[in-house]
N, C-alpha and C positions, 0 to 999 in steps of 0.2 A: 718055418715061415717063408722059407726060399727069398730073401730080399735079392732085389739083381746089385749090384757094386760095378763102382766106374774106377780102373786103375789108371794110375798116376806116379810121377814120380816127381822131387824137385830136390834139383840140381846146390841148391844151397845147404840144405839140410842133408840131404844124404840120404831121407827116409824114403820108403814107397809107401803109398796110403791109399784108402778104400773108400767110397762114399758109397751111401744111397741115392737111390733116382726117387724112390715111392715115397707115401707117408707113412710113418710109422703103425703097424696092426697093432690091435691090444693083444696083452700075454694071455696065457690058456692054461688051464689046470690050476697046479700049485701055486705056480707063478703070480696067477691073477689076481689069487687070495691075495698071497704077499704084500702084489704091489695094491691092491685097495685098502688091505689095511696100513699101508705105509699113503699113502691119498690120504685119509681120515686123522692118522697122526699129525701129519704135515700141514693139513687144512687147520687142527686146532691151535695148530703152534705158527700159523702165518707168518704172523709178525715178528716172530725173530729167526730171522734169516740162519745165522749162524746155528740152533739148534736145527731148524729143517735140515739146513745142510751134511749135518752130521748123521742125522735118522739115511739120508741120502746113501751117502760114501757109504755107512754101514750094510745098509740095505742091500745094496751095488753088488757085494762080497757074496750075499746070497742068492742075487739072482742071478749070477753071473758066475758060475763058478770056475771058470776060466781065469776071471782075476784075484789077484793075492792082495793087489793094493790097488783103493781110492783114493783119490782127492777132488777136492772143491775148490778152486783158484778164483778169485775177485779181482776182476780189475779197479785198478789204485792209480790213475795217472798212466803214467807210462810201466808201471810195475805190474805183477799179480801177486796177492797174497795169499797165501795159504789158507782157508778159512776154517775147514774143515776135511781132518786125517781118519784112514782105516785102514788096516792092513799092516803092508810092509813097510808103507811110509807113514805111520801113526806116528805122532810124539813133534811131525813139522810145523804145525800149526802157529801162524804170524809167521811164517819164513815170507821173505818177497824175492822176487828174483823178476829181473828185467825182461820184458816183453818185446824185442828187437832180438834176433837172431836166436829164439829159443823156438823149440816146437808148440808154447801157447801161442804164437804171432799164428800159427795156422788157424787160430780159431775164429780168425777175422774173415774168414772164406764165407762163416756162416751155414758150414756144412760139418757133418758128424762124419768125423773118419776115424779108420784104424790103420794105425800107424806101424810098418814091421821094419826090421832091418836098423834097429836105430843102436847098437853098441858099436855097429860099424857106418854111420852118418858122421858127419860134419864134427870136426875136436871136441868145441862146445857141448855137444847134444850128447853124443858116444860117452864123455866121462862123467856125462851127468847119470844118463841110463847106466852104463857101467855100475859109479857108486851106488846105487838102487837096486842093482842087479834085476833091471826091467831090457826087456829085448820086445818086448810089445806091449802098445796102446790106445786107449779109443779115447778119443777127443772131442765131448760134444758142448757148444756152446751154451752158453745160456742167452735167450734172445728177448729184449723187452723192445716192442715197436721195432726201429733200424739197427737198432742198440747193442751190442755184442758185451752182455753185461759181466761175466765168467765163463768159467770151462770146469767141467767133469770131465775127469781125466780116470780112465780103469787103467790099471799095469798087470802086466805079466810078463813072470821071468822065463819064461819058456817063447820061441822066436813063432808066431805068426800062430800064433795061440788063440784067436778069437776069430768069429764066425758072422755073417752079415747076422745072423738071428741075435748074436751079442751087439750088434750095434743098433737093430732095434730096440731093444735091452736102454740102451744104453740112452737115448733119444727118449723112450717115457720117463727112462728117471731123471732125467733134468726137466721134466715139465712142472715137477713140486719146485723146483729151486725157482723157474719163472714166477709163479706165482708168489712165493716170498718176496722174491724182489718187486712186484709189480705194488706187493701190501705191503713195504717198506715204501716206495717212491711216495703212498697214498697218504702214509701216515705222517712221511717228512712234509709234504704239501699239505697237510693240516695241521701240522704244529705248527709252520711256518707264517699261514693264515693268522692262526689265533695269536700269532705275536704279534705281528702287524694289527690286527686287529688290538691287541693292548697297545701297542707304540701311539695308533691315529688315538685312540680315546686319552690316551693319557697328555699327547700334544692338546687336544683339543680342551680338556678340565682344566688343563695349567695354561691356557695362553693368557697372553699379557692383557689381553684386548678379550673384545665381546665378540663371542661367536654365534649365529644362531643358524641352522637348519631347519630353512622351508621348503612347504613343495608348490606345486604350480598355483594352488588357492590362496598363497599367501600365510597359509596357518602355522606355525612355529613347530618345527617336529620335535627340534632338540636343543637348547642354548648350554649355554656353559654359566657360572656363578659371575664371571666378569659382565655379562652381556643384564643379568638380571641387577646387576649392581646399577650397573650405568643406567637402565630406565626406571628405579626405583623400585622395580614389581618382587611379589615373592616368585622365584623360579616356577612352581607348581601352579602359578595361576598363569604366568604366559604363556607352559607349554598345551594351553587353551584354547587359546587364540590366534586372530589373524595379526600379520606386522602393522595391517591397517589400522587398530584399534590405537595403536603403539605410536601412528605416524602423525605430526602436523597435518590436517587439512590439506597448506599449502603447499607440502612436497609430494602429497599422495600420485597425482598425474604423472609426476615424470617416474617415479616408482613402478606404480603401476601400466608405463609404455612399454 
C-alpha cells in the first residue's frame, strides 16, 4: 500500500516513532474478508465494548502478522486499563497503569504511530518493554469527536518489526472500537434519559401540592392526584378540559393575561 511516514523522535521517552500523512486505504484479498467479517461481528456485538474489543486485539494477531501481542487500553481518569489481551500479553486484562510518562501519553497526539527502539528508551518505558520482551509497537488511538477515548497497541519482540502497511492495519482496526464506544456513549445517554425521566414523574405523582400541565389553550395535559383532590374532580375528567372550566369567573382575566 506504500503509506508515506513522517520520522520523529522524543527526547523523554527515548523512542523514535512513525506516523501517517494519508487516510487510511481498505485491505485487499484475504485481508479484506477478515476484516469485513470482523465489521459484522463487531457491528452485532456493538454495545459491548469489552467483547468488540477482544474480537479486535484477536483479529490484530491475524491481520498483522508481524505482531505476537495485542491490547486495547481505556482511558480511566488519569490511568489506562487494560480492557482487552491477545497474544504475549493475554492474561493483563483490568491491569491499569498511569498515563503521564508511559508511551500511552503518546496517544494524545491523535496520530497512529510505530514505535521502535523502546528496550533502550526512557528507565520507565525500556523495563516495561523489556518485561514483555516487546522492542516494537503501533499506537493507534481510539477517537470519538475531540476525544482520545483508548489506544490499540500491537507489540512485537523483534526491533522495527512493522511496516507503514501494518499501521494502516492498524488504523482500520480501531475503527470497530470507535464505534463501540460511540454505542456505549448512546446507550449510557439513554439510560440516563429514562432515569430522569422516572425521577421528574415520580417528583411530580408524589408532590405535596397540586400539579397540573397545560399548554397555551389552557387544556390540562397532565395533573397529578393532589391537584384532582384539591378541585374535587375525578382525575380523568379534568385531563379533558381547559383550567377555564375549573376557574372562578372572577380570576379568569388576570389568568388568562
Amino acid at each position: 500500500m506504500g503509506a508515506a511516514r513522517a520520522e520523529w523522535s522524543n527526547s523523554r521517552l527515548g523512542a523514535s516513532y512513525a506516523s501517517r500523512s494519508e487516510p487510511a486505504p481498505m485491505p485487499q484479498g484475504n485481508a479484506a474478508i477478515r476484516y469485513r467479517k470482523l465489521q459484522r461481528d463487531c457491528l452485532a456485538a456493538c454495545e459491548n465494548l469489552e467483547q468488540v474489543a477482544q474480537m479486535v486485539v484477536d483479529a490484530a494477531l491475524h491481520m498483522i502478522p508481524a505482531a505476537d501481542g495485542a491490547v486495547y487500553e481505556m482511558v480511566d481518569g488519569d490511568e489506562v486499563v487494560l480492557t482487552a489481551c491477545s497474544g504475549t500479553v493475554s492474561g493483563f486484562a483490568g491491569h491499569r497503569m498511569p498515563i503521564k510518562g508511559s508511551l500511552s501519553g503518546v496517544m494524545f497526539s491523535g496520530k497512529a504511530v510505530i514505535c521502535d527502539g523502546l528496550q533502550n528508551s526512557c528507565p520507565a518505558t525500556a523495563a516495561a518493554c523489556r518485561r514483555f520482551n516487546i522492542s516494537s509497537l503501533i499506537l493507534v488511538p481510539a477517537i470519538i469527536g475531540n476525544q482520545v477515548r483508548g489506544v490499540l497497541k500491537l507489540a512485537s519482540h523483534r526491533p522495527f518489526a512493522f511496516s507503514s502497511d501494518d499501521l494502516v492495519t492498524g488504523e482500520l482496526l480501531a475503527y470497530p472500537l470507535c464505534v463501540a464506544l460511540y454505542a456505549q456513549d448512546a446507550r449510557q445517554q439513554r439510560n440516563t434519559s429514562a432515569s430522569l425521566h422516572r425521577r421528574l414523574q415520580a417528583m411530580f405523582e408524589q408532590a405535596a401540592v397540586g400539579v397540573a400541565l397545560v399548554d397555551l389553550d389552557g387544556r390540562l395535559l397532565r395533573i397529578n392526584d393532589r391537584f384532582a383532590e384539591i378541585v374535587g374532580r375525578d382525575r380523568s375528567d379534568l385531563e379533558q378540559i381547559g383550567f377555564q372550566n375549573i376557574t372562578h369567573p372572577d380570576d379568569l382575566p388576570a389568568d388568562l393575561a
